[in-house]
N, CA and C atoms as an extended XYZ file, in Angstrom:
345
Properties=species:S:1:pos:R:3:atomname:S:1:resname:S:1:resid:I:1 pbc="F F F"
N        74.979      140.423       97.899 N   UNK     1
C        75.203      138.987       97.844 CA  UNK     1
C        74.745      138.443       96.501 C   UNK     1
N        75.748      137.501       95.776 N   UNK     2
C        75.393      136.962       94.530 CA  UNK     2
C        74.429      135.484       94.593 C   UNK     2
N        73.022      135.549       93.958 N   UNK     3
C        72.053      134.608       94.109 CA  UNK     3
C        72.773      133.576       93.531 C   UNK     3
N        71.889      132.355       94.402 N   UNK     4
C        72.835      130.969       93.477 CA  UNK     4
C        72.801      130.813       92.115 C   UNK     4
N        71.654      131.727       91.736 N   UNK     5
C        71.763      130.880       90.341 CA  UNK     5
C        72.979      131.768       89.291 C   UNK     5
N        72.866      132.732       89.876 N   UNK     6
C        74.313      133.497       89.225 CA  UNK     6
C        75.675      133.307       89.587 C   UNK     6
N        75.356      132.818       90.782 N   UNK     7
C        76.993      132.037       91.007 CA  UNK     7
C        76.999      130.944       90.245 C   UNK     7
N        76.144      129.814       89.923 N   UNK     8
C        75.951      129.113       89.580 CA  UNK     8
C        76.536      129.081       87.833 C   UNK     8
N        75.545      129.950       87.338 N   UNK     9
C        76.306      130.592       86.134 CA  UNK     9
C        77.928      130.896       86.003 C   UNK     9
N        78.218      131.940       86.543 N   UNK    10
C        79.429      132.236       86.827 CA  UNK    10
C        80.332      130.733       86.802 C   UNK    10
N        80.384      129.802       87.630 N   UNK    11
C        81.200      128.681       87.399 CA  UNK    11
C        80.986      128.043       86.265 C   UNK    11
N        80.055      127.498       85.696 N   UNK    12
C        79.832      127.350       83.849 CA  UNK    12
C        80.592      128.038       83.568 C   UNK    12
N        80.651      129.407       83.150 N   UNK    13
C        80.859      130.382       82.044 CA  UNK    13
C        82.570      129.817       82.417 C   UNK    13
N        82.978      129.622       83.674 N   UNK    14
C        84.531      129.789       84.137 CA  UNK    14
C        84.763      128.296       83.373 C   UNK    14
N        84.242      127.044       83.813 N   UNK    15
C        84.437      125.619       83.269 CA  UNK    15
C        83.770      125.891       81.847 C   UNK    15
N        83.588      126.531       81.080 N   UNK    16
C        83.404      126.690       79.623 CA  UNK    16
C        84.896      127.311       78.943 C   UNK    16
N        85.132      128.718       79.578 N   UNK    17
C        86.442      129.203       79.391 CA  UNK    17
C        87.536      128.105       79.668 C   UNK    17
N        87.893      127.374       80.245 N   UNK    18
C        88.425      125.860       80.383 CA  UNK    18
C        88.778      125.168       79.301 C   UNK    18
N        87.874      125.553       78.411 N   UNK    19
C        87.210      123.990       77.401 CA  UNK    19
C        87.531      122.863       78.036 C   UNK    19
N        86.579      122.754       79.049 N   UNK    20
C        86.496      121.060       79.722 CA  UNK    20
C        85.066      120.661       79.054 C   UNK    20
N        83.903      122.068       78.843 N   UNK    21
C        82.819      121.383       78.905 CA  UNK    21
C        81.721      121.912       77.387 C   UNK    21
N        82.518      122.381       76.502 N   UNK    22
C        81.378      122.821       75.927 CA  UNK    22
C        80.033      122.014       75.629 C   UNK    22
N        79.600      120.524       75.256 N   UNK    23
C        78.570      120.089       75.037 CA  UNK    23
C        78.099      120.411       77.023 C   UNK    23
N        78.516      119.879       77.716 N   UNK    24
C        77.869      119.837       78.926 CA  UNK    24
C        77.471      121.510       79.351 C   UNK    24
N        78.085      122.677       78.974 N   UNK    25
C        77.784      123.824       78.861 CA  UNK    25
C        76.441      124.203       78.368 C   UNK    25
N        76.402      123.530       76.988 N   UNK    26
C        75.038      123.740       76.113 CA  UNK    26
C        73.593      122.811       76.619 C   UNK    26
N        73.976      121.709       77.408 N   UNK    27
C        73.130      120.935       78.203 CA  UNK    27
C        72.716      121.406       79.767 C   UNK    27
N        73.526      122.158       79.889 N   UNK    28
C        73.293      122.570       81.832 CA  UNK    28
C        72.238      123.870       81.228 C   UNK    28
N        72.350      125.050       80.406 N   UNK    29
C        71.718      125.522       80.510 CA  UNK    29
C        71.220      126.569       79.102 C   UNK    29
N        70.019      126.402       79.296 N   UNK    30
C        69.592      126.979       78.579 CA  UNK    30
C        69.189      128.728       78.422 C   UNK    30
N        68.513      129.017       79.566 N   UNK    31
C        68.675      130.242       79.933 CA  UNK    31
C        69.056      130.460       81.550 C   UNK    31
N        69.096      131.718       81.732 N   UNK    32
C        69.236      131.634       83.305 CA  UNK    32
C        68.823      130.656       84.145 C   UNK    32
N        66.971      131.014       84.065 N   UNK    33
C        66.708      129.998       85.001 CA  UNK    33
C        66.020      129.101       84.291 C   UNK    33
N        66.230      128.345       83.317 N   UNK    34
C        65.933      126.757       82.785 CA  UNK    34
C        66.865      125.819       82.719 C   UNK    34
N        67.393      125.189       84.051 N   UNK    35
C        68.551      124.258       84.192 CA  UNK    35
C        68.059      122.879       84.120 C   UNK    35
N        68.558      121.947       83.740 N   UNK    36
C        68.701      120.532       83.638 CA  UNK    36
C        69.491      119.883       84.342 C   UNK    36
N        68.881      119.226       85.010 N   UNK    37
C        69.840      118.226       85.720 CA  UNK    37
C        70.703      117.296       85.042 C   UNK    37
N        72.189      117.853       85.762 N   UNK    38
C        73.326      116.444       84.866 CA  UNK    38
C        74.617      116.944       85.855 C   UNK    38
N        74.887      115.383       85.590 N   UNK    39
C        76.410      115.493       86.422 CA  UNK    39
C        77.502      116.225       85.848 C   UNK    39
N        77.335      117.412       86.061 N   UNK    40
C        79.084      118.043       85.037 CA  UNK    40
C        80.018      117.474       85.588 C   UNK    40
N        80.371      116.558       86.560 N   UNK    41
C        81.752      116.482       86.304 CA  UNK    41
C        81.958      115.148       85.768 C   UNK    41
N        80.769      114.273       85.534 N   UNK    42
C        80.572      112.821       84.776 CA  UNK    42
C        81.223      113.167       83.199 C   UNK    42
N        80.074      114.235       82.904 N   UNK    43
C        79.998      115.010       81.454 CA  UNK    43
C        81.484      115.291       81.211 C   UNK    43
N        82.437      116.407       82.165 N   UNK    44
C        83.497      116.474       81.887 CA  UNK    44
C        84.258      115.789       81.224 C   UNK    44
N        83.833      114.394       81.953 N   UNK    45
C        85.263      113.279       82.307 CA  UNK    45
C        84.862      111.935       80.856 C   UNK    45
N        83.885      112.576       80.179 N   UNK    46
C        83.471      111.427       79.135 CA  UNK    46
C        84.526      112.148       77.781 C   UNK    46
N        85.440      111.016       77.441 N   UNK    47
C        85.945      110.612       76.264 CA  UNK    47
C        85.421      111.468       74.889 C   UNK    47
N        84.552      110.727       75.128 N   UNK    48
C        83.657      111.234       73.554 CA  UNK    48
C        83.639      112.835       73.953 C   UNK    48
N        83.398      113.337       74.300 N   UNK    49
C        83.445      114.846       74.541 CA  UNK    49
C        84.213      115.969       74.015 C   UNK    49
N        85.417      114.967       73.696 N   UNK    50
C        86.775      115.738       73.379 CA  UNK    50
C        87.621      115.477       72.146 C   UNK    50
N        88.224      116.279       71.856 N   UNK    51
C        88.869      115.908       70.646 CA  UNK    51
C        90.594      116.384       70.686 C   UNK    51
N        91.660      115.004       71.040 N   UNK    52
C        92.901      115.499       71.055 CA  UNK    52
C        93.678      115.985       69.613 C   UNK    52
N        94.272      116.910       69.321 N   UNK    53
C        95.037      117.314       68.034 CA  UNK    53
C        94.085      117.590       67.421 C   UNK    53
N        94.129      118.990       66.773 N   UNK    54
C        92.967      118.923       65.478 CA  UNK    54
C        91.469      119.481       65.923 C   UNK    54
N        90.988      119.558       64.962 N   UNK    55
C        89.233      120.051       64.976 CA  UNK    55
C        88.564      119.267       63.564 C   UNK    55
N        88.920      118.395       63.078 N   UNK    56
C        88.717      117.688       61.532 CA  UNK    56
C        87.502      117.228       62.218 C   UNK    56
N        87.125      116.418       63.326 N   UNK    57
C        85.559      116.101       63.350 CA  UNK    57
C        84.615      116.914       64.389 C   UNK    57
N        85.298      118.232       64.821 N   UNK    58
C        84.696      118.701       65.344 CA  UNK    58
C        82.970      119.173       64.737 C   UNK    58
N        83.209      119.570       64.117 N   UNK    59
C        81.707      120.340       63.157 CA  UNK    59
C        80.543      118.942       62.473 C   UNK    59
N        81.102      117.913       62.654 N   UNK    60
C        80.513      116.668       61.972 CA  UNK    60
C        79.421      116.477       62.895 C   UNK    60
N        78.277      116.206       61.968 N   UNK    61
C        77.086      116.081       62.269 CA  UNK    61
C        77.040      114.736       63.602 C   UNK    61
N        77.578      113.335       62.509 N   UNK    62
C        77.700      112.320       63.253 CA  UNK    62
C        79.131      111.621       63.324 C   UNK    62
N        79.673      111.600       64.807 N   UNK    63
C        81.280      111.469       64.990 CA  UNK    63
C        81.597      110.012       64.371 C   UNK    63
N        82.467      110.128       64.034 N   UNK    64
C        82.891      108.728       63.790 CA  UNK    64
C        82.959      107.557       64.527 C   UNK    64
N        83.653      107.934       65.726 N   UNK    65
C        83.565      107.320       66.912 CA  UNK    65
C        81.873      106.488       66.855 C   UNK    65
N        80.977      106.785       66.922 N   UNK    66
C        80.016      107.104       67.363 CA  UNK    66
C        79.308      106.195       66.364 C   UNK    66
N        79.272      106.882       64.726 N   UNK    67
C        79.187      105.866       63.842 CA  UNK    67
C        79.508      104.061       63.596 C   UNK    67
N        81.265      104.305       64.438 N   UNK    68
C        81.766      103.182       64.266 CA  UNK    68
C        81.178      101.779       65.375 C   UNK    68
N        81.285      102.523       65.937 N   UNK    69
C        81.000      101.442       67.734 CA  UNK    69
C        79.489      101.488       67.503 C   UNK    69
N        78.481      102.345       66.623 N   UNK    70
C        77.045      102.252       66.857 CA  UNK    70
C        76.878      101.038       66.136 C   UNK    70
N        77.514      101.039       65.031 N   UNK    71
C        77.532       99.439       63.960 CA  UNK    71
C        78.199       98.554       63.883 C   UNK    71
N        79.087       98.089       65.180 N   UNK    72
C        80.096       97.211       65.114 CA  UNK    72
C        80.858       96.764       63.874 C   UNK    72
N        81.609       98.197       63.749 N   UNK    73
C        82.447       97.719       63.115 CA  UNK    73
C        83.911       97.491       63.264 C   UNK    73
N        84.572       96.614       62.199 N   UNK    74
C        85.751       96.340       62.892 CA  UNK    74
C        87.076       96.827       62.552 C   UNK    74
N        87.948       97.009       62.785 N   UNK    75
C        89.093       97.909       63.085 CA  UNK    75
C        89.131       98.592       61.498 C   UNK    75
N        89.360       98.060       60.501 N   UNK    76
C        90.090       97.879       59.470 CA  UNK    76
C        88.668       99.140       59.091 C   UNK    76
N        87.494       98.122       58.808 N   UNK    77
C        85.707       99.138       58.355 CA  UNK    77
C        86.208      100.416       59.604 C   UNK    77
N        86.367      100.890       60.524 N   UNK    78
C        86.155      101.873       61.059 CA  UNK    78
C        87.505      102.644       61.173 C   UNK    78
N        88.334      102.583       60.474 N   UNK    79
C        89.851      103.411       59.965 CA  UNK    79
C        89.573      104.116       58.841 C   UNK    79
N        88.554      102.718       57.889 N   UNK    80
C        88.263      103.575       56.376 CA  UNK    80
C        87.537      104.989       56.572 C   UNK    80
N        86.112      104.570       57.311 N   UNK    81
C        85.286      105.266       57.125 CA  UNK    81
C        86.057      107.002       58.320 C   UNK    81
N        86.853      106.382       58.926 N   UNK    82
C        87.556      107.786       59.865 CA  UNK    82
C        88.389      108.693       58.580 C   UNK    82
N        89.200      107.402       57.966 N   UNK    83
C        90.170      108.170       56.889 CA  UNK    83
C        88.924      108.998       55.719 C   UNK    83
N        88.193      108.510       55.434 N   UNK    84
C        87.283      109.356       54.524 CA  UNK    84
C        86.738      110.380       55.350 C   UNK    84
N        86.350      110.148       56.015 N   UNK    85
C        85.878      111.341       56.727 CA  UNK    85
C        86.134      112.756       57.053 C   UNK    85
N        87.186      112.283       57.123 N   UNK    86
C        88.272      113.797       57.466 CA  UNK    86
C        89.200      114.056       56.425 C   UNK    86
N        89.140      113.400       54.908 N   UNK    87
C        90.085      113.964       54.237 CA  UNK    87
C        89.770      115.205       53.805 C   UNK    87
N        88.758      115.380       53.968 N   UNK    88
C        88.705      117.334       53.475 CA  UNK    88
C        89.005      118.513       54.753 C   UNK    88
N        89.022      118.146       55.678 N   UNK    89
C        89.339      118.673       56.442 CA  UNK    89
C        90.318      118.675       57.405 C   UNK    89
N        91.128      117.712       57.049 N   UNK    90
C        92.750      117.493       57.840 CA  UNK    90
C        93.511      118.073       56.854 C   UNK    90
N        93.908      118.478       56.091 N   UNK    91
C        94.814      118.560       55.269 CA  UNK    91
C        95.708      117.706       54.751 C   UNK    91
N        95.385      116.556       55.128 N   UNK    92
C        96.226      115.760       53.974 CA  UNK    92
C        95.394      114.759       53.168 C   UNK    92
N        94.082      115.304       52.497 N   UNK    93
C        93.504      114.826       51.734 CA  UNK    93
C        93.635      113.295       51.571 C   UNK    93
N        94.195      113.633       50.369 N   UNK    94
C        94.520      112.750       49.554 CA  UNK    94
C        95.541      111.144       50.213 C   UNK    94
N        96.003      111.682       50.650 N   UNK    95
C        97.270      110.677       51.496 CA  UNK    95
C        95.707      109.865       52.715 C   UNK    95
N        94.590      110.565       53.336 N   UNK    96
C        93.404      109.647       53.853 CA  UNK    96
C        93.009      108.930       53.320 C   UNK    96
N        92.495      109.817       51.652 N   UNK    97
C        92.364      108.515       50.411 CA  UNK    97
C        92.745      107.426       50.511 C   UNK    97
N        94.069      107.628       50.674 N   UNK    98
C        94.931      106.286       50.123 CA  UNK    98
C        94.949      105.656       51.456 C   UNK    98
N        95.113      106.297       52.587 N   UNK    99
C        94.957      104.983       53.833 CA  UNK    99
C        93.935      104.655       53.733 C   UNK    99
N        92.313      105.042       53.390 N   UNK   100
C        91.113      104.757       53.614 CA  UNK   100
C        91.415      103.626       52.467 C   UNK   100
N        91.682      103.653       51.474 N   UNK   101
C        92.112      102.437       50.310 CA  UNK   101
C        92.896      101.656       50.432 C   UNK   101
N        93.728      101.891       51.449 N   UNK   102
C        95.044      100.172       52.068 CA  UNK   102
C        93.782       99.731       52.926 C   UNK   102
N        92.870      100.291       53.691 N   UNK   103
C        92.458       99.704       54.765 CA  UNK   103
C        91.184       98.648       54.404 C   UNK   103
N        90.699       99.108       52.995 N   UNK   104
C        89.646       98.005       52.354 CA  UNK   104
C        90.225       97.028       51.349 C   UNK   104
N        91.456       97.629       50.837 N   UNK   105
C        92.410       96.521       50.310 CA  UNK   105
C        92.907       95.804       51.346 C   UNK   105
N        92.871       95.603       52.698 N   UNK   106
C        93.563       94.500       53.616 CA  UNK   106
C        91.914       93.994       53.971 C   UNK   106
N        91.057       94.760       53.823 N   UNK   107
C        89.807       93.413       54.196 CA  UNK   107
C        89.947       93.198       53.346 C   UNK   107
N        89.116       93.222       52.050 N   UNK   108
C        89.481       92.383       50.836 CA  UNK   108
C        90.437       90.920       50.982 C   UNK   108
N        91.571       91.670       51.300 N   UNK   109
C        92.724       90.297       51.198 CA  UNK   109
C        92.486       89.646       53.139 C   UNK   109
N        92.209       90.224       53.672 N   UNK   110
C        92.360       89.081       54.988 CA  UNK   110
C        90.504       88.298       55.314 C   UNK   110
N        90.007       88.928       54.789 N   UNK   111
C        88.654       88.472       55.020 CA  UNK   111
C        87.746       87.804       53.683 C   UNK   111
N        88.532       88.265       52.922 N   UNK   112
C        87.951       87.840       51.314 CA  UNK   112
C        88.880       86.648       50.533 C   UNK   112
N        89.781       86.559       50.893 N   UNK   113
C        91.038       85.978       50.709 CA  UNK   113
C        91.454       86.477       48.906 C   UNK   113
N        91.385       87.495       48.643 N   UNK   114
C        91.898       88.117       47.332 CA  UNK   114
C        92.428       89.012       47.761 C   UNK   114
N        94.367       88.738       46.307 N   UNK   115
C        95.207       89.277       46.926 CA  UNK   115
C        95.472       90.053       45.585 C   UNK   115
């Protein structure tokens, strides 16, 4: 008979193979038996968790997301700082540049009134 805590395991390792959960993976457990209490299927089901198309902010220290909504910023400030962010690592550089640069040239002109 398989002990709970290895069944227990066993379903992680299966909802890791998934990729539903890797941060909640690295939070449930540490070793066999040093578990933390948390809702995996809360964890699952959170937004921030995931990343559709792409891996450009995967490896980033601090997400953009995260950055943006921590400092209220507003649409236009939190496009720039996304478009800079990832121009080295999306592949289209340069073309982020330049949206990250329409997007402080339209504050400028809608909030500064210089056109």
């Amino acid at each position: 008979m398989i002990q709970m805590t290895t069944w227990f395991i066993l379903i992680l390792k299966r909802i890791k193979q998934m990729g539903m959960m890797e941060d909640g993976w690295n939070e449930a457990v540490k070793e066999k038996s040093d578990f933390k209490k948390i809702d995996i299927k809360q964890k699952a089901k959170r937004a921030s968790t995931k990343q559709i198309g792409g891996d450009h902010y995967k490896d980033l220290e601090i997400q953009p997301v995260d950055y943006i909504t921590g400092n209220n910023l507003t649409f236009l400030e939190g496009n720039a700082i996304k478009y800079i962010t990832r121009n080295r690592k999306k592949g289209s550089g340069s073309e982020d540049i330049k949206k990250a640069i329409h997007c402080l040239e339209l504050i400028l002109e809608i909030e500064y009134g210089e056109k």
